[in-house]
N, C-alpha and C positions, 0 to 999 in steps of 0.2 A: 504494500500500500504506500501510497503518498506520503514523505515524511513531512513534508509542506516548506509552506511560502518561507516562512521564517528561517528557518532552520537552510535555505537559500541564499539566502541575504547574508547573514551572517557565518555561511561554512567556506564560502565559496567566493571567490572575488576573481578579477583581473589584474596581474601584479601590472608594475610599470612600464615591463618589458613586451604587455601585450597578449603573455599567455596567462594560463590557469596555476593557480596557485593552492597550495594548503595556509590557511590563514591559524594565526594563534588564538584559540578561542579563551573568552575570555570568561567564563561561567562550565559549570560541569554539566556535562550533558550526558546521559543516561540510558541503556537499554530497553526497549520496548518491556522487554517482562518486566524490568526493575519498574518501570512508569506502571505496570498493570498491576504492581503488586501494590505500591504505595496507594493508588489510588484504591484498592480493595479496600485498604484501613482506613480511608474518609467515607468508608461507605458507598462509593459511585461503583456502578456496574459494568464488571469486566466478564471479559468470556474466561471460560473455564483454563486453566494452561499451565503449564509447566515446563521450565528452560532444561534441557539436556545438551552434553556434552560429550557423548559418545553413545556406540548402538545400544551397548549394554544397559544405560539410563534412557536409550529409547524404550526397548524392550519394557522395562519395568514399569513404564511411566503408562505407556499401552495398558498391561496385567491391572496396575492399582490406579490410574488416576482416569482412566477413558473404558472400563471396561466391557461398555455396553456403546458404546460408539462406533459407527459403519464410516464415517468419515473424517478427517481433521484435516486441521488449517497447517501446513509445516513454515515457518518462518523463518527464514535467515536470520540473526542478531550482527548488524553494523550497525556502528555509528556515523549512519546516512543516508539519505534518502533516495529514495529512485528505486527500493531494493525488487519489485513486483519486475518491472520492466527492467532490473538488470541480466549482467549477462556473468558468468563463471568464468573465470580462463581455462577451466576443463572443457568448455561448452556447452553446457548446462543452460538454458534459456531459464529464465526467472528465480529470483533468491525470495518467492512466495509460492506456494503448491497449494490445491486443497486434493486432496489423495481420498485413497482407499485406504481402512487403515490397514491392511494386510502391505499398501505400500508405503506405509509412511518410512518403516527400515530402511528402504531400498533409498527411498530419493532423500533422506535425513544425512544417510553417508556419502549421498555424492556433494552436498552441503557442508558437512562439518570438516574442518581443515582448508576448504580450499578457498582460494579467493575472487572475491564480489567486484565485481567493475559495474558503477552506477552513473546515472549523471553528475553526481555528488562527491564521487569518490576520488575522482580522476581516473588518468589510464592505470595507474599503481593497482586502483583497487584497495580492497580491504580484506581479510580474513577473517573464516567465517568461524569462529571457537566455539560457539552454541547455536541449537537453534530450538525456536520456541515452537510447543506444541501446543494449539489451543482449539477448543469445541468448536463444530463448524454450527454456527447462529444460524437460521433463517432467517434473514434479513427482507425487511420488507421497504424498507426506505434508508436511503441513505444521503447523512447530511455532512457538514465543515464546523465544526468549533473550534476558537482557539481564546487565549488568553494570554496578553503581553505588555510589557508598561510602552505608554506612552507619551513623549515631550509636549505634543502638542496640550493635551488637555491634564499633564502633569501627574499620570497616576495609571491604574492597570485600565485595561479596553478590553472588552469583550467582542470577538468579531464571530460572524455566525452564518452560514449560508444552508441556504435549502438544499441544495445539491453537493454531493461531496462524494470520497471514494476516488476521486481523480483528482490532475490538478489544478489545483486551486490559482494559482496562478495566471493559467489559463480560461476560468471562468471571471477573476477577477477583470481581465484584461476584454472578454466576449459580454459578459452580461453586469457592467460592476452594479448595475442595481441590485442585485442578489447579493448583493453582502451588507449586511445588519452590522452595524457598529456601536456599541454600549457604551460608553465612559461610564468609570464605576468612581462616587466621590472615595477618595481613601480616608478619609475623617469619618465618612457616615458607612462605609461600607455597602455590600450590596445588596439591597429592598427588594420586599418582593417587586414591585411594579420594574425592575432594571430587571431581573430574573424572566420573568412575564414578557420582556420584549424582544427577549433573547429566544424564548421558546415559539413566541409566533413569529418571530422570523425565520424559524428552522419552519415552520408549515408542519406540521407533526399531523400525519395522516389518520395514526391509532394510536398511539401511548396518551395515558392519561396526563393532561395537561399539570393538573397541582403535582402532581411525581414529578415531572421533567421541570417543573420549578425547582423544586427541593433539590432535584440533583443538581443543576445550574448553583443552586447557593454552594454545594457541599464541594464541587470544580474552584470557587472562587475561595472559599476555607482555605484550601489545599494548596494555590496558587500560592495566597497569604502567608500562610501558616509554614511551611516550607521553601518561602523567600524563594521564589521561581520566578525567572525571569521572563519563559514561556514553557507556556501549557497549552497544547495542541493535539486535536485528535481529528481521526481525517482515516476513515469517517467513524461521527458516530449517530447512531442507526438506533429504527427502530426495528424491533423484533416479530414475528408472529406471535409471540403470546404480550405484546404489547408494550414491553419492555424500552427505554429508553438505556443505549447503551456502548460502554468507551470501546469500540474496537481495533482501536489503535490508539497507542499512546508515544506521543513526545513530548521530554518534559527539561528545562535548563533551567539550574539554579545560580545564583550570584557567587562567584568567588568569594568575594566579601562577607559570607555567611557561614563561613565554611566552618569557624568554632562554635557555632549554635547548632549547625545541621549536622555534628560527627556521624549520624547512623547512614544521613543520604549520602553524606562525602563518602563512605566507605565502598560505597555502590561505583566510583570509580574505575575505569578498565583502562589504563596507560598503556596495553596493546595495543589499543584502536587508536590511540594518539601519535602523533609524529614522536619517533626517540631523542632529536633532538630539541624536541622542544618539552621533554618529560623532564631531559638532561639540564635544561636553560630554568626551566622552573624551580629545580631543586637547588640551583645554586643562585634562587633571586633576581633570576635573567628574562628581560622582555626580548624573547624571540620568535622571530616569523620568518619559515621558509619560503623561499622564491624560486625561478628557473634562471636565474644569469649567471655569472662564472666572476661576478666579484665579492667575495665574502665583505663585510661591514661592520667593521666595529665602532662605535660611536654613545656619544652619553646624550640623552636623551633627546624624546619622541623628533619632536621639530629638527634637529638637526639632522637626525637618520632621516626624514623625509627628505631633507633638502641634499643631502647626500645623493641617496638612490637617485636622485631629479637631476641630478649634475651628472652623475657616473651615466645617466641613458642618454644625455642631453651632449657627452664627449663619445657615444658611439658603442660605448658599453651596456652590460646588463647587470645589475645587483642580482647576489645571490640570495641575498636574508637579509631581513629589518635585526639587527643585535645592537639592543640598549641596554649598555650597561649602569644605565641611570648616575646618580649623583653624588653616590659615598659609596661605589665599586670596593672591595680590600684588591691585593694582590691578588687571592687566592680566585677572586670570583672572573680577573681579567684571566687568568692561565687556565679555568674550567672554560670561558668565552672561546680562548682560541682552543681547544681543545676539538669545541662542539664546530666551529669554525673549518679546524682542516679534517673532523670526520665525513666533509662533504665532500665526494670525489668530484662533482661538478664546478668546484671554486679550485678557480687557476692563478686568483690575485686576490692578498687584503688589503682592506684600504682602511686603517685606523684615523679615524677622526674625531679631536677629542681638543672641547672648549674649555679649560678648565676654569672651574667658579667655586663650588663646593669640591666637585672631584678637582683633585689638583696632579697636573702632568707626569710630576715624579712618581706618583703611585700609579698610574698606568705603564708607563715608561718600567719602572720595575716588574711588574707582570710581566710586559714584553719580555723581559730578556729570561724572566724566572720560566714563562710557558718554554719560549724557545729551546733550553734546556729540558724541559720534561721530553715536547710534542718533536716529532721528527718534520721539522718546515720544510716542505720540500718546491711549494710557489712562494712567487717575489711579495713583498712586505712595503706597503708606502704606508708611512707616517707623519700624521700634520699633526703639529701641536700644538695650542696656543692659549693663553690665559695663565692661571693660578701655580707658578713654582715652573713655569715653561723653559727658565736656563737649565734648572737643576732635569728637569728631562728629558733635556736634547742631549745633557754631560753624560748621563747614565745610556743611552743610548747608544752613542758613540762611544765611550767607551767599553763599551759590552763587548766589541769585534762584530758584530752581528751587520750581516751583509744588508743592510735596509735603504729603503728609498726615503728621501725625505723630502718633503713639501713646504713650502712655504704657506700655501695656503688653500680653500678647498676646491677651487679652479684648479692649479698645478695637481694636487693630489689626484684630484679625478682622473686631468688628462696622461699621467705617470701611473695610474691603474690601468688603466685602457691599453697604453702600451707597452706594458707590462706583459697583460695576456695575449696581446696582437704577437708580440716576440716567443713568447712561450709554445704559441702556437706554427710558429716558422721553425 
């Protein structure tokens, strides 16, 4: 199924160079069963399921948790969407089945291990470590809800459409009058009458209306209550016994949450995340992979943009956004270049570093401390300039270390650039 609009926007971008990129997300985002199980404990209505991780927990899962069941839904678990209409690098057409269950063994193992190519994924893909087994619904209608904060009206929005199961994106752009938009006050929380206009905007053919209110309030709880950035289901449906119900869950909570939420943070899977950037986080690093071939080290946001915009701008391509923010130690500049030359696609770094709070000498030391550990095998341009800048340009130079050095972040770009243009002759 759809993992939707949101979850688009934000996984997914254009780097500067043009192509497609893995962005650094910035909220923990979560597995479909982990989303169906939390939402079990607010009460909202999921389908029956259970996540396995090999045939043997298929097998068992059949015996005890399905055992009267002639068919199920088999789900791929990524963290991404498109998973219905992707594709396997086995060849496997679709990381969604609804099976027999005498087949769900068969097509579960050609699922577990191997990896998901999605619209979302990139060509990389993803690998597929569980996949969720859940009771095939009859579904009688199928709708879009979702829940996200918003700038504009300063607080969370409820958005809602009658038609769902597909994507949304694409309805939004065909019919945008079909999509219901709620602003919910965050002072007063959400009324029935905000509940009420969510649910006639879904058009609800048979479930009983005050039920699909209550569940509306009990989505917005759980939004609240577990500091979630978004909560998105697509779709959710109503059933033949009248049932209003979440058949797909995505859910992203706030970083910033992360010591009140311990039990959701633990639902974390650093598999499905970039290793480099599990690597950059553990050592208090803003970093974002890219497709260019010049790595970027630099202290903060604005300046890494204006970086990557000068390195494309002299004919090059950035390899990654690496902010080593504003009071770096040594230890965090030498884990930077670590993460740095474990990309085989960076053939130049380009260190660029203002010093104000972070001051020179303390990068300039990491430099020579990494060099020493990391085996540098591309060219090194270093601009440096601001806070303790004599003291290091002295430690640089006198390290012996074979470096390029810039007067400023013109020269450094255009000394990146043919850096790799040479490397590559």
């Amino acid at each position: 199924m759809a993992r939707g609009l949101f979850n688009k926007l934000v996984s997914r971008s254009l780097s500067v160079a043009g192509r497609w990129q893995q962005q650094q997300l910035r909220r923990l985002n979560i597995h479909e069963y982990q989303g169906a199980e939390l939402m079990g404990k607010f009460g909202i209505n999921v389908p029956k399921g259970v996540a396995v991780s090999s045939l043997e927990e298929v097998k068992k899962a059949i015996q005890d948790v399905f055992p009267k069941e002639n068919e199920l839904v088999v789900k791929s678990q990524i963290l991404a969407g498109g998973r219905g209409l992707g594709t396997f690098k086995s060849g496997l057409k679709g990381g969604v089945h609804i099976v027999k269950t005498n087949e769900v063994e068969d097509i579960a193992g050609k699922m577990l291990g191997q990896v998901l190519v999605t619209k979302q994924t990139g060509p990389q893909g993803k690998i597929v470590s569980k996949v969720y087994l859940c009771q095939k619904l009859s579904l009688i209608n199928e709708m879009y809800f979702a829940i996200t904060l918003d700038r504009i009206s300063a607080g969370p929005l409820i958005i809602a459409c009658r038609k769902g199961g597909t994507s949304i994106e694409d309805l939004a752009e065909k019919f945008p009058d079909m999509i219901i938009k709620v602003p919910i006050d965050v002072f007063k929380g959400i009324t029935d009458e905000d509940a009420a206009k969510v649910v006639d905007g879904l058009a609800l053919k048979a479930a009983d209306r005050n039920s699909a209110i209550e569940q509306v309030k009990k989505l917005y709880k759980l939004f609240c209550e577990s500091d979630c950035t978004l909560l998105e289901i697509n779709p959710i449906a109503e059933t033949a016994d009248n049932q209003l119900v979440a058949a797909d869950a995505k859910l992203n909570f706030d970083d910033n949450a992360a010591f009140r939420q311990k039990e959701i943070f633990a639902y974390r899977d650093p598999s499905q995340e970039d290793p480099r950037e599990v690597a950059a986080a553990k050592a208090d690093l803003n970093y974002i992979g890219l497709d260019g071939e010049i790595g970027c080290m630099v202290n903060g946001a604005g300046l890494a943009m204006a970086t990557m915009d000068i390195i494309k701008l002299r004919g090059g391509t950035p390899a990654n956004f690496l902010d080593v923010g504003g009071n770096a130690s040594e230890g965090q500049v030498v884990e930077a270049f670590k993460i740095l030359t474990s990309d085989d696609k960076v053939k130049a770094i380009l260190v660029n570093i203002f010093g104000g709070i972070m001051k020179c000498d303390v990068i300039a030391s990491g430099i020579v401390n990494a060099a020493k550990q990391v085996d540098l095998k591309v060219p090194v341009v270093v601009r440096l300039e601001g806070t303790n800048v004599d003291q290091g340009k002295r430690i640089l130079k006198e390290s012996g270390m074979a470096l390029i050095t810039a007067e400023d972040l013109d020269d450094a770009a255009e000394k990146a650039v043919k850096a790799v243009k040479e490397a590559a002759n």
